[in-house]
C-alpha positions as a LaTeX table, in Angstrom:
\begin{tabular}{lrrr}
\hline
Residue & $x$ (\AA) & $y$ (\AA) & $z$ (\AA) \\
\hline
Unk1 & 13.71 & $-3.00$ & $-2.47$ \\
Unk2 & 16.93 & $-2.33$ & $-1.16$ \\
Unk3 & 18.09 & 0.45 & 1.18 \\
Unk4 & 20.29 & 2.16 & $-1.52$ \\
Unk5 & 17.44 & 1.68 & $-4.00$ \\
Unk6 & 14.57 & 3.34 & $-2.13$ \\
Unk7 & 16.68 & 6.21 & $-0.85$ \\
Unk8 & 17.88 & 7.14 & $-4.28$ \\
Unk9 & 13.80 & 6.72 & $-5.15$ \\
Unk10 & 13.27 & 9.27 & $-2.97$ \\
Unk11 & 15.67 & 11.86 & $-4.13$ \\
Unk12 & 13.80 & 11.76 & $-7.38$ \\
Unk13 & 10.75 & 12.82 & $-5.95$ \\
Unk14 & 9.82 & 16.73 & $-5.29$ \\
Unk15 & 9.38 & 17.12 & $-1.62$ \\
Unk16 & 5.86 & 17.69 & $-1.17$ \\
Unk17 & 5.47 & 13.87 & $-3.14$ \\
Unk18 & 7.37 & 12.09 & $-0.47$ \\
Unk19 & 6.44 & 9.75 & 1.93 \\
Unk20 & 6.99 & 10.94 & 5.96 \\
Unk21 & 8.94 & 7.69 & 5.63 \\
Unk22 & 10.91 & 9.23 & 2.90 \\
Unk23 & 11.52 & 12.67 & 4.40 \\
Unk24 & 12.89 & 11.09 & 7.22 \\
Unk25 & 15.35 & 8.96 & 5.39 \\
Unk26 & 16.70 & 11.64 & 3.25 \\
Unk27 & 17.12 & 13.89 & 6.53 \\
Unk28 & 18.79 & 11.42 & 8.54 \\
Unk29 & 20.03 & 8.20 & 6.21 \\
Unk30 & 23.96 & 9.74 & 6.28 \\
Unk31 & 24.01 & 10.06 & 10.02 \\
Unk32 & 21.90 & 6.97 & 11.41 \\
Unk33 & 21.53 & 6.99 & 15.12 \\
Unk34 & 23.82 & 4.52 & 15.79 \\
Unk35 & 26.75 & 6.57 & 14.59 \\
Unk36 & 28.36 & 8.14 & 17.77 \\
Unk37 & 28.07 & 11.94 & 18.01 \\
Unk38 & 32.15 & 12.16 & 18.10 \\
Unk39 & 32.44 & 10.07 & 14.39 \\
Unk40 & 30.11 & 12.66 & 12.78 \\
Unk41 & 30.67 & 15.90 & 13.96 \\
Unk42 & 30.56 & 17.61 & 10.51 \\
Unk43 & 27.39 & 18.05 & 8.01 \\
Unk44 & 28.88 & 18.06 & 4.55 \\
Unk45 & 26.65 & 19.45 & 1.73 \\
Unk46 & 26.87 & 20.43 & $-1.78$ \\
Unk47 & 27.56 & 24.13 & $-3.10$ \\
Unk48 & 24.80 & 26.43 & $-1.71$ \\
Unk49 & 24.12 & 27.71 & $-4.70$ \\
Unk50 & 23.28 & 24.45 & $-5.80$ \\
Unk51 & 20.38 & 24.13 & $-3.47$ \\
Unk52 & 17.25 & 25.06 & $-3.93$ \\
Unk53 & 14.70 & 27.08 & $-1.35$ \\
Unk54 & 14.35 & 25.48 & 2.14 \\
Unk55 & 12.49 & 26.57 & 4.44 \\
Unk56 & 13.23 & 28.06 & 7.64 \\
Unk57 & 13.49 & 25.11 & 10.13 \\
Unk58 & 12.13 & 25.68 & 13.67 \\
Unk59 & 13.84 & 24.66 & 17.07 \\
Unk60 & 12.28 & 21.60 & 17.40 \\
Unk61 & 13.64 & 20.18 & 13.96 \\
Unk62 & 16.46 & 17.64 & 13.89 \\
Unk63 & 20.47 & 19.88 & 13.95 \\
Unk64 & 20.59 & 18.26 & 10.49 \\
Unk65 & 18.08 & 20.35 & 8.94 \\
Unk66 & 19.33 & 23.41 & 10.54 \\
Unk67 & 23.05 & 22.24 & 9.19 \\
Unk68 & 21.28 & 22.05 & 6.03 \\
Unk69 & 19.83 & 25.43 & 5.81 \\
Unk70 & 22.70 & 27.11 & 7.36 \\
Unk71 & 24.71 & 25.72 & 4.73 \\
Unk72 & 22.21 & 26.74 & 1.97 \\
Unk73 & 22.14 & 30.77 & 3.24 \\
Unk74 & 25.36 & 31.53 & 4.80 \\
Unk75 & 24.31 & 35.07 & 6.16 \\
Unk76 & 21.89 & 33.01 & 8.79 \\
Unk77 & 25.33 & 32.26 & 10.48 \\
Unk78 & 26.33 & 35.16 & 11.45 \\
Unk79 & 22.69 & 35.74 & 12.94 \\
Unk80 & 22.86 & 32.46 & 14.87 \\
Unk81 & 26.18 & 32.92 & 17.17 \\
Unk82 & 28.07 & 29.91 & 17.60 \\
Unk83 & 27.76 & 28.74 & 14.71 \\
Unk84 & 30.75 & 26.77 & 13.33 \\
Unk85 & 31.09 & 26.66 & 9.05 \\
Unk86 & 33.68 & 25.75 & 7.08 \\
Unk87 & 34.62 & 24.78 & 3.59 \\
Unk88 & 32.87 & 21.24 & 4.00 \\
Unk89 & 30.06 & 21.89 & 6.06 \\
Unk90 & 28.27 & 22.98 & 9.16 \\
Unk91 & 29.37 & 21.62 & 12.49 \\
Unk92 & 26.93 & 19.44 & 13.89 \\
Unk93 & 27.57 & 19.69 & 17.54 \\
Unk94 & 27.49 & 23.87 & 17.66 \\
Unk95 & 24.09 & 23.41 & 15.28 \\
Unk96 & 23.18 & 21.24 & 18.65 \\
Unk97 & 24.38 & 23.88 & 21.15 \\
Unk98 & 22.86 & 26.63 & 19.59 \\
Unk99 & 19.61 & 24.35 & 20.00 \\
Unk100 & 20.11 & 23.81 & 23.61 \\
Unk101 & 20.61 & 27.25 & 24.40 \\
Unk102 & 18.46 & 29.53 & 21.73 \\
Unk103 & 14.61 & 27.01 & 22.51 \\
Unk104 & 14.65 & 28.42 & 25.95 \\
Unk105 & 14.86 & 31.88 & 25.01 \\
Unk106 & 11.82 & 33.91 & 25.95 \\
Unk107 & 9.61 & 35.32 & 23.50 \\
Unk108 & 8.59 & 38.49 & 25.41 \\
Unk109 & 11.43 & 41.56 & 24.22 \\
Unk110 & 14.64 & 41.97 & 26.58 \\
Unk111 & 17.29 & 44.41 & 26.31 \\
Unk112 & 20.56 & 43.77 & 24.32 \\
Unk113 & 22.06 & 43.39 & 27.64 \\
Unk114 & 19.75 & 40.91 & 29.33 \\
Unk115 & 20.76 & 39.07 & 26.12 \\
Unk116 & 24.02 & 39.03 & 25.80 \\
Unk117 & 23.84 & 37.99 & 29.94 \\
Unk118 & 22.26 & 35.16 & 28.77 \\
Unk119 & 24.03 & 33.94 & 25.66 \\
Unk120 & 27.75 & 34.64 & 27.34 \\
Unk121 & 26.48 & 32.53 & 30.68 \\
Unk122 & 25.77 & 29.39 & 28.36 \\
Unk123 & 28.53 & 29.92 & 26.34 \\
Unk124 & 30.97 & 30.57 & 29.52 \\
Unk125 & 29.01 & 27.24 & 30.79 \\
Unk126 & 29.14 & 24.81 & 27.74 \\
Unk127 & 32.58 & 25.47 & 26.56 \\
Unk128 & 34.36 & 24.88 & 29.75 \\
Unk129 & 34.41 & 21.28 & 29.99 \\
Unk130 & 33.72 & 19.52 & 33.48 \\
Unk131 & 32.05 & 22.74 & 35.15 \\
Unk132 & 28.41 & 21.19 & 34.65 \\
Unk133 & 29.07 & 18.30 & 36.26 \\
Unk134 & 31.16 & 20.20 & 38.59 \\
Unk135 & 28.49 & 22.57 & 39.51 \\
Unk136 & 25.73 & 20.16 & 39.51 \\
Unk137 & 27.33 & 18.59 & 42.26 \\
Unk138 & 28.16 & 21.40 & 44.04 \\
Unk139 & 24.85 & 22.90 & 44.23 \\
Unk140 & 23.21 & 19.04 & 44.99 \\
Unk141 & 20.97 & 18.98 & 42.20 \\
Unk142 & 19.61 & 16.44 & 40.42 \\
Unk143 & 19.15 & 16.23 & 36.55 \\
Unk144 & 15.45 & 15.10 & 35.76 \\
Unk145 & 14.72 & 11.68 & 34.10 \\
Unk146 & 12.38 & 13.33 & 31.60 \\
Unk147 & 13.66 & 16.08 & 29.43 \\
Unk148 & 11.68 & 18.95 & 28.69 \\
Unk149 & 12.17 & 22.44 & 27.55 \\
Unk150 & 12.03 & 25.63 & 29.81 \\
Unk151 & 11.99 & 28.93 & 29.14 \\
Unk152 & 14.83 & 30.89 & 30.74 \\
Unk153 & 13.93 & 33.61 & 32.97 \\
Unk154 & 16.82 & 36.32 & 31.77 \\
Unk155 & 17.89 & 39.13 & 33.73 \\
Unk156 & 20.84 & 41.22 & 33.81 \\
Unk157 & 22.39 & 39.61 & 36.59 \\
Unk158 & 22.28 & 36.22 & 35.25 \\
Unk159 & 24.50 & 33.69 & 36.47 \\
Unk160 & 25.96 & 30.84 & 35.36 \\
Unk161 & 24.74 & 28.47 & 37.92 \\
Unk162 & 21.37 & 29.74 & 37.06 \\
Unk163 & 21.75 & 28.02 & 33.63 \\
Unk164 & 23.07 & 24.90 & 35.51 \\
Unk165 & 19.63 & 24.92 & 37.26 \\
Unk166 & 17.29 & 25.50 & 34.06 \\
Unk167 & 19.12 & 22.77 & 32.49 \\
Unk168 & 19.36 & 20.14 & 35.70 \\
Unk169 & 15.51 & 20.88 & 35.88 \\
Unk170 & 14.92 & 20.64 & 32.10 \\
Unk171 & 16.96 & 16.54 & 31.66 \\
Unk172 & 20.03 & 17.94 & 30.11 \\
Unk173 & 22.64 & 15.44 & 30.60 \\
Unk174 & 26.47 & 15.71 & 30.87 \\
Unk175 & 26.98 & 13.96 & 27.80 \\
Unk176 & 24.18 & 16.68 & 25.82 \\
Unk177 & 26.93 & 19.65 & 27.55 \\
Unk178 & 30.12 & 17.62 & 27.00 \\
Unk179 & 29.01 & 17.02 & 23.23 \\
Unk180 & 27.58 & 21.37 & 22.17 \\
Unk181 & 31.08 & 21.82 & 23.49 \\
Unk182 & 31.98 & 23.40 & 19.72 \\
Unk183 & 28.83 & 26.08 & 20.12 \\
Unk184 & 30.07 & 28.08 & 23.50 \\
Unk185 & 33.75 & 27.74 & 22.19 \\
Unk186 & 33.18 & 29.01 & 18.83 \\
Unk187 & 30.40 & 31.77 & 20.11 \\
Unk188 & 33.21 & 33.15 & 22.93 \\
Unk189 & 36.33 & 33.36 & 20.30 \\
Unk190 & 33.78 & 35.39 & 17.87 \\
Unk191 & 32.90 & 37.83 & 21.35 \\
Unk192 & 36.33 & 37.86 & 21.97 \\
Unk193 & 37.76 & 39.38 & 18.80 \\
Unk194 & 34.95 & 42.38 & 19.09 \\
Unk195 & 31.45 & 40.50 & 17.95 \\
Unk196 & 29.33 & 41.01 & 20.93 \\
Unk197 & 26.69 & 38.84 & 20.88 \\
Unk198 & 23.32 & 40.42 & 18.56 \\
Unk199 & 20.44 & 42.38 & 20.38 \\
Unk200 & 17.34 & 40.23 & 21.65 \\
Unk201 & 15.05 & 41.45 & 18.53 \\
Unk202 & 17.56 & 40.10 & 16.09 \\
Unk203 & 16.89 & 36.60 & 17.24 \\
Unk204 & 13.13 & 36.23 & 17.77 \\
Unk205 & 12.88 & 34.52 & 14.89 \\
Unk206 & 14.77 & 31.45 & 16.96 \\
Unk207 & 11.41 & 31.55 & 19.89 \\
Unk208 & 9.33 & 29.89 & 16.77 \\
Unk209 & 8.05 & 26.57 & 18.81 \\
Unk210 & 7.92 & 26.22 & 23.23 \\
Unk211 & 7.54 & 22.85 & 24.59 \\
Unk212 & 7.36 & 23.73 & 27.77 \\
Unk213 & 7.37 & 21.19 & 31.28 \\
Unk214 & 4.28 & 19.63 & 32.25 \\
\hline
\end{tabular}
């Protein structure tokens, strides 16, 4: 059976019927791994009110199922900062930032302060291109081999070279920074016309899966 074939097979099929073989093509068939992250920055879908249900995804699903479900409840953006929609879709690369940043949030309850500490740091951090690298050198560290995910230890005096540090320790690699560029720049303009980042409680519903270093 050919490729075209079996992925329009498996648009025909209710969700729960598929294959995990199917799933995964239908989640990821427009935007194969091959394609660089720079040619597809964009993930076009139909009308949202088109769509039916999906369920909430949790941080350890693929940005394109996010993108999806962003796209299919637009209200969820403005409770996920950084966030970049438009007319033809969700923007891939802030879907990845806001990935980055919102898996090492801790689940215990901070104040809106801590918070917004936190979120401008790694915004401040991610949309100024070169100061990773920059500061990674600076302080001599070196980014691990094997990535993991750590949870941030927030405080009101967060800095950014402490989120140089949790990500260094955690794999993140200059290219992962260079590329969730569109996440910190489009959180920072929405802070700077009055949007200050949402209170800690708002967002626990991000803190759904920890996968943290072994």
């Amino acid at each position: 059976m050919c490729a075209y074939a079996y992925v329009q097979e498996a648009h025909l099929l209710a969700k729960e019927a598929q294959s995990p073989l199917q799933n995964t093509i239908l989640v990821k068939w427009k935007t194969p791994n091959w394609v660089p992250a720079e040619a597809r920055p964009l993930m076009k879908q139909s009308d949202p009110s088109t769509l039916v249900g999906i369920k909430t995804p949790q941080t350890t699903d693929p940005p394109e199922e996010w993108a999806r479900w962003l796209w299919r409840y637009p209200r969820e953006v403005a409770m996920h900062p950084g966030i970049l929609r438009a007319h033809y879709g969700i923007n891939i690369s802030s879907v990845r930032g806001m990935l980055m940043v919102t898996a090492r949030a801790l689940h215990k309850v901070i104040t809106h302060r801590t918070w917004s500490a936190f979120l401008i740091c790694m915004a401040q951090l991610i949309s100024t291109l070169g100061l990773y690298q920059l500061l990674v050198d600076n302080l001599h560290l070196t980014i691990a081999i094997t990535p993991c995910v750590t949870p941030a230890q927030m405080s009101d005096n967060t800095t950014v070279e402490d989120m140089v540090r949790l990500f260094a320790g955690d794999g993140i690699t200059i290219p992962q920074i260079s590329n969730a560029f569109k996440w910190g720049q489009t959180a920072l303009a929405g802070w700077s016309t009055g949007r200050a980042p949402r209170g800690a409680n708002n967002n626990t519903r991000w803190n759904t899966v920890r996968h943290n270093c072994q």
